[in-house]
VMD Tcl script that builds the backbone (N, CA, C; Angstrom):
set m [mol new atoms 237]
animate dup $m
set s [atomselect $m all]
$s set {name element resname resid chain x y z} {
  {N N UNK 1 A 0.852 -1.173 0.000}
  {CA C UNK 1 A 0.000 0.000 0.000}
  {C C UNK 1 A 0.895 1.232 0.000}
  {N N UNK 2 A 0.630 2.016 -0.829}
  {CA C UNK 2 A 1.397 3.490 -0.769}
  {C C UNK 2 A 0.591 4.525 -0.538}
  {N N UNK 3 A 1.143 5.920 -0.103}
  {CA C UNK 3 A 0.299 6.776 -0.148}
  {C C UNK 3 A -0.703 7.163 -0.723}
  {N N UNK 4 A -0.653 7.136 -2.021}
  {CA C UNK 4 A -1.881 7.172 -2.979}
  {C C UNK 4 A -2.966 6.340 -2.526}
  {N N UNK 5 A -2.998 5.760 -2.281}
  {CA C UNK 5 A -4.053 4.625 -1.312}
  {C C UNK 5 A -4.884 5.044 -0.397}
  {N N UNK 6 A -4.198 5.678 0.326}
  {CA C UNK 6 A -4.598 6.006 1.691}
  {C C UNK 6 A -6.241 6.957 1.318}
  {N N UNK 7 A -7.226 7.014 2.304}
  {CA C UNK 7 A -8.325 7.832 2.043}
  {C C UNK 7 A -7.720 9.239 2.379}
  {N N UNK 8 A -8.462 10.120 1.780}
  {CA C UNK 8 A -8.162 11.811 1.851}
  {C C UNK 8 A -8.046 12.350 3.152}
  {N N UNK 9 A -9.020 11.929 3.737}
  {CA C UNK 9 A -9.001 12.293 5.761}
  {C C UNK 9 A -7.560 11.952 6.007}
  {N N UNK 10 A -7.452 10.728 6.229}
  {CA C UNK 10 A -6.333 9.944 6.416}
  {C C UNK 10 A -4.714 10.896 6.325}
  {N N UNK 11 A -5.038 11.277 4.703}
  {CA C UNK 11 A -3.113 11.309 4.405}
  {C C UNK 11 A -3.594 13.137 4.863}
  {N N UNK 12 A -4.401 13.479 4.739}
  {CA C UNK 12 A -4.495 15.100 5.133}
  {C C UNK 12 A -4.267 15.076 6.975}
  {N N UNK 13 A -4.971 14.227 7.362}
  {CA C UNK 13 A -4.102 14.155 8.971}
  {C C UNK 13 A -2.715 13.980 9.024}
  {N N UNK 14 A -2.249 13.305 8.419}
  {CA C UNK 14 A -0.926 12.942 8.330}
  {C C UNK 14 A -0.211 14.386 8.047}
  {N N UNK 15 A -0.575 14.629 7.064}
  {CA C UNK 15 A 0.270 16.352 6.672}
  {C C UNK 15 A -0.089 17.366 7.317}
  {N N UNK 16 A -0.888 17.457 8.224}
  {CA C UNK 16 A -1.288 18.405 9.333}
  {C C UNK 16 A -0.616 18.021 10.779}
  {N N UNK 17 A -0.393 17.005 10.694}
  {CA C UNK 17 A 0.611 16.187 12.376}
  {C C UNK 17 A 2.046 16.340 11.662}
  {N N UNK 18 A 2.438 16.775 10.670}
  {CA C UNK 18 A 3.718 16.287 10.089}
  {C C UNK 18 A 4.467 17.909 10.205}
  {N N UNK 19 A 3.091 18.957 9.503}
  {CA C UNK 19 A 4.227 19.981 8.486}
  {C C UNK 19 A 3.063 21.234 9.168}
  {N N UNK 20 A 2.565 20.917 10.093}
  {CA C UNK 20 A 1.719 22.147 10.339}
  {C C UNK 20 A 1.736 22.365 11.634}
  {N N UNK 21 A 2.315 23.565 11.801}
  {CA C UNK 21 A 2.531 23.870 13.408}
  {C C UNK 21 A 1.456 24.489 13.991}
  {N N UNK 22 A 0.896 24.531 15.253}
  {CA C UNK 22 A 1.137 23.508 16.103}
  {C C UNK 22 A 0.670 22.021 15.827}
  {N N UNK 23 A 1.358 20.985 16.192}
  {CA C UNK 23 A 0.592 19.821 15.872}
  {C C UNK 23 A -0.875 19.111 16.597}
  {N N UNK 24 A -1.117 20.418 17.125}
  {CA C UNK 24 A -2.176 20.373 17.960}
  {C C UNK 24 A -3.287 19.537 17.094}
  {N N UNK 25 A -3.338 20.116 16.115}
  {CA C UNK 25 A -4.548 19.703 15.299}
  {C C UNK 25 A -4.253 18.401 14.019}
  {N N UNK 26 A -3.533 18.263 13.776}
  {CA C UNK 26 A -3.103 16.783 13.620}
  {C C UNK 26 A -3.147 15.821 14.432}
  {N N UNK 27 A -2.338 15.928 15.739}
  {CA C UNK 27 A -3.130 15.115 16.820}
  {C C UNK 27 A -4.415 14.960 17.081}
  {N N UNK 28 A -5.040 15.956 17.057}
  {CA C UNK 28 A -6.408 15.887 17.760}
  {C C UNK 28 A -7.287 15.059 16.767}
  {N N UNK 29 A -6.925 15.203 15.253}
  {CA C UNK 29 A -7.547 14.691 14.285}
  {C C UNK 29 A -7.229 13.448 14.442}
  {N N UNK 30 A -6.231 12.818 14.830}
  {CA C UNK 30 A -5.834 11.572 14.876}
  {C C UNK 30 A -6.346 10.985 16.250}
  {N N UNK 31 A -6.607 11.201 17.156}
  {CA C UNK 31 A -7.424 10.737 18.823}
  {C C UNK 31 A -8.863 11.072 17.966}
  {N N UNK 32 A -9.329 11.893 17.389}
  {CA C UNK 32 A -11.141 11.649 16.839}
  {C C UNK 32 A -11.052 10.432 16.478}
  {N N UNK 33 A -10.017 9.918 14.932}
  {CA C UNK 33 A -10.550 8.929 14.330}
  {C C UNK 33 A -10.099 7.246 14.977}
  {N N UNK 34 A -9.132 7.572 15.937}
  {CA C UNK 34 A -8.616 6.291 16.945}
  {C C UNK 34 A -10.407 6.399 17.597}
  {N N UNK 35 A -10.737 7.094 18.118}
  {CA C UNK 35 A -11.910 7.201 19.177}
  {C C UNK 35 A -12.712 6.678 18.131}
  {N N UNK 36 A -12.964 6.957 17.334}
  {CA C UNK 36 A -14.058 6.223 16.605}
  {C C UNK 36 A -14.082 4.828 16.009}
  {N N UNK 37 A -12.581 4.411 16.041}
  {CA C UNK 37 A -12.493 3.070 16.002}
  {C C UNK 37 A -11.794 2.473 14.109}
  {N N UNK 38 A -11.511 3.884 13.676}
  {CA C UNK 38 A -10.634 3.627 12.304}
  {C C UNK 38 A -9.037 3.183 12.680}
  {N N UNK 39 A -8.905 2.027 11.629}
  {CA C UNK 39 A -7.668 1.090 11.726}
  {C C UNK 39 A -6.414 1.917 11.759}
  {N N UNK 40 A -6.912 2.825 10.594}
  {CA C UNK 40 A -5.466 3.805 10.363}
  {C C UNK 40 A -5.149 4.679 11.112}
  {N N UNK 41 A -6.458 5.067 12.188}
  {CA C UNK 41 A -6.336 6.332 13.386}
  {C C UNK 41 A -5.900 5.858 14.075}
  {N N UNK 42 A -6.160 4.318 14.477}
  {CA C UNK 42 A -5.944 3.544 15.483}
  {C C UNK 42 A -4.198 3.975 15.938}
  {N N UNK 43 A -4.000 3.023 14.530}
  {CA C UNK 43 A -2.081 3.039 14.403}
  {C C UNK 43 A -1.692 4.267 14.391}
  {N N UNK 44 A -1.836 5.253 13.334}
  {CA C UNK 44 A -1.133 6.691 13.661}
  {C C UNK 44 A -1.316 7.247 14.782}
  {N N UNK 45 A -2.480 6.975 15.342}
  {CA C UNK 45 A -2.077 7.683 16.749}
  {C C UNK 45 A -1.272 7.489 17.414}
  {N N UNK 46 A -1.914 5.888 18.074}
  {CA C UNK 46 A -0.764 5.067 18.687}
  {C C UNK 46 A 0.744 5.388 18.063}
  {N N UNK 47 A 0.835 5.122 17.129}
  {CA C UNK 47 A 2.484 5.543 16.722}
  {C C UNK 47 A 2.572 6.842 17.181}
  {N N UNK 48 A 2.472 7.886 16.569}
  {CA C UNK 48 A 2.320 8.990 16.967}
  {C C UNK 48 A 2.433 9.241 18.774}
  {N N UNK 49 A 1.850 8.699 19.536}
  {CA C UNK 49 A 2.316 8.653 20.728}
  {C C UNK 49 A 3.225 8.071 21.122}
  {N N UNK 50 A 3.918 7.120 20.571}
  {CA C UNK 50 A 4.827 6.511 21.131}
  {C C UNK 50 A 5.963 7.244 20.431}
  {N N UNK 51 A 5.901 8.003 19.411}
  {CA C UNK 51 A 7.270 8.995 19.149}
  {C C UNK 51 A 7.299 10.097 19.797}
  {N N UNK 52 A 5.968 10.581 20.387}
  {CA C UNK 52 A 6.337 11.685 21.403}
  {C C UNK 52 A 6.523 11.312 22.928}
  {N N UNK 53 A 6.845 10.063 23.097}
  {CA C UNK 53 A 7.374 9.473 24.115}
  {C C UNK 53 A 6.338 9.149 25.444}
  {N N UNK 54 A 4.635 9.165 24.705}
  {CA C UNK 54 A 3.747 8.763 25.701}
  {C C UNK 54 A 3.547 7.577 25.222}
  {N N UNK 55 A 4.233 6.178 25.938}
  {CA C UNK 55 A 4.542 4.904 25.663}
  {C C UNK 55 A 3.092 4.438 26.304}
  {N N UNK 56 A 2.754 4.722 27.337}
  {CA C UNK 56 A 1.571 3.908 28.238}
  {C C UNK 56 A 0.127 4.278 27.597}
  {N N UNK 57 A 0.057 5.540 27.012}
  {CA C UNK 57 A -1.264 5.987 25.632}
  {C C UNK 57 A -0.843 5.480 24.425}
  {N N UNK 58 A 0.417 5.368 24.075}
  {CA C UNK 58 A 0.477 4.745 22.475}
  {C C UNK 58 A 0.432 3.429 22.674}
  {N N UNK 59 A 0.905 3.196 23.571}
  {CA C UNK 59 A 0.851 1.459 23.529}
  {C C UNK 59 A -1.039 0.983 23.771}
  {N N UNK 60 A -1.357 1.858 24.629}
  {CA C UNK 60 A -3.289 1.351 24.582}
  {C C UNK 60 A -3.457 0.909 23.437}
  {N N UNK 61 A -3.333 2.010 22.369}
  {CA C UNK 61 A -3.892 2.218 21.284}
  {C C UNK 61 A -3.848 0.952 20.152}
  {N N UNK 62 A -2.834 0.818 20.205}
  {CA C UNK 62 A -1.888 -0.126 19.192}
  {C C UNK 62 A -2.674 -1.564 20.210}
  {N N UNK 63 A -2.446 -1.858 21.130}
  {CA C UNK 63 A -3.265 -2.836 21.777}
  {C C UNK 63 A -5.119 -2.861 21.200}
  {N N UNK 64 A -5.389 -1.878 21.642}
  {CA C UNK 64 A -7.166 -1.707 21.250}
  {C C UNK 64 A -6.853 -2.290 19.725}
  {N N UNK 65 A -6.198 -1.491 18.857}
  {CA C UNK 65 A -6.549 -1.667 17.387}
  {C C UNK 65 A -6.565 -3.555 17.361}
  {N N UNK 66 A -5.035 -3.869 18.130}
  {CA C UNK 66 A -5.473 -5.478 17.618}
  {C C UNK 66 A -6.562 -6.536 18.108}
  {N N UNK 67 A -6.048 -6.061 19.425}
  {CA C UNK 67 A -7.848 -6.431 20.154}
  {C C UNK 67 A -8.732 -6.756 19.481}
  {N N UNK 68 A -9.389 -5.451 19.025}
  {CA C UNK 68 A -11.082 -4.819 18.355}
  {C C UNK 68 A -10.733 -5.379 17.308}
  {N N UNK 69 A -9.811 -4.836 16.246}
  {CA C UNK 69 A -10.197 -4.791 15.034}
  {C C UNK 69 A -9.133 -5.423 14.216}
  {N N UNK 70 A -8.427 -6.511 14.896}
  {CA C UNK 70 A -7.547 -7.499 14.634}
  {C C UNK 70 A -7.325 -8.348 12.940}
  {N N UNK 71 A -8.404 -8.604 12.726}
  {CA C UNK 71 A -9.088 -9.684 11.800}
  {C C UNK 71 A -9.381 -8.738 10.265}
  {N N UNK 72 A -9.907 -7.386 10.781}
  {CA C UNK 72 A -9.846 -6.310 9.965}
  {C C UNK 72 A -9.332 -6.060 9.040}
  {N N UNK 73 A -8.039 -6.301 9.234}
  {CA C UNK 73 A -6.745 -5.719 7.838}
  {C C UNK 73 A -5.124 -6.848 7.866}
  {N N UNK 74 A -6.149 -8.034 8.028}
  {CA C UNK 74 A -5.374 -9.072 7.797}
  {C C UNK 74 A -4.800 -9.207 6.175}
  {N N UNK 75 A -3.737 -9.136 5.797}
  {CA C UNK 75 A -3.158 -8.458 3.929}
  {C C UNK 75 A -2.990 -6.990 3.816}
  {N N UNK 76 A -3.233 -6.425 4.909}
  {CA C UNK 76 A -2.874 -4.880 4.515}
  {C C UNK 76 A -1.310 -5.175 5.253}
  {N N UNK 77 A -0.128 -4.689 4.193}
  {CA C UNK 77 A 0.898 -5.078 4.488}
  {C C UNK 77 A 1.544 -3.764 5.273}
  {N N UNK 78 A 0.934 -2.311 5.378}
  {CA C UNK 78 A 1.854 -1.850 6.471}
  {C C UNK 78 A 1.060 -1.903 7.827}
  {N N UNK 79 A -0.178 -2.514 8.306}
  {CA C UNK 79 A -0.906 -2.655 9.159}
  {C C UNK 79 A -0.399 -4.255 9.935}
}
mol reanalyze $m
mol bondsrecalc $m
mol representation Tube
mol addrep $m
């Protein structure tokens, strides 16, 4: 899967947590769509927290996603 792939929400969070200061709002966009239970919010968040060094919230996350929605994106090869 490459970028081109990705849905529009998706890679536009990504470039708003990446290249847009404050990352306030890239984050926040990324905890909506984890909260709502999307695979890809799930992981970017979780990742996303665990590079800003909140290991015990990124790690939830990344846990919930396989938990819940495990079975989900079984062949999606960066998931």
């Amino acid at each position: 899967m490459s970028l081109a792939d990705l849905p529009d929400d998706v890679l536009a969070t990504i470039l708003e947590y990446y290249f847009v200061k404050p990352r306030v709002t890239g984050m926040n966009n990324l905890k909506m769509a984890a909260d709502a239970g999307h695979c890809e919010g799930m992981y970017l968040y979780g990742m996303a927290l665990i590079n800003e060094k909140q290991l015990t919230e990124g790690s939830y996350y990344i846990e919930k996603l396989w938990t819940e929605r495990g079975d989900e994106h079984k062949g999606i090869p960066w998931l």
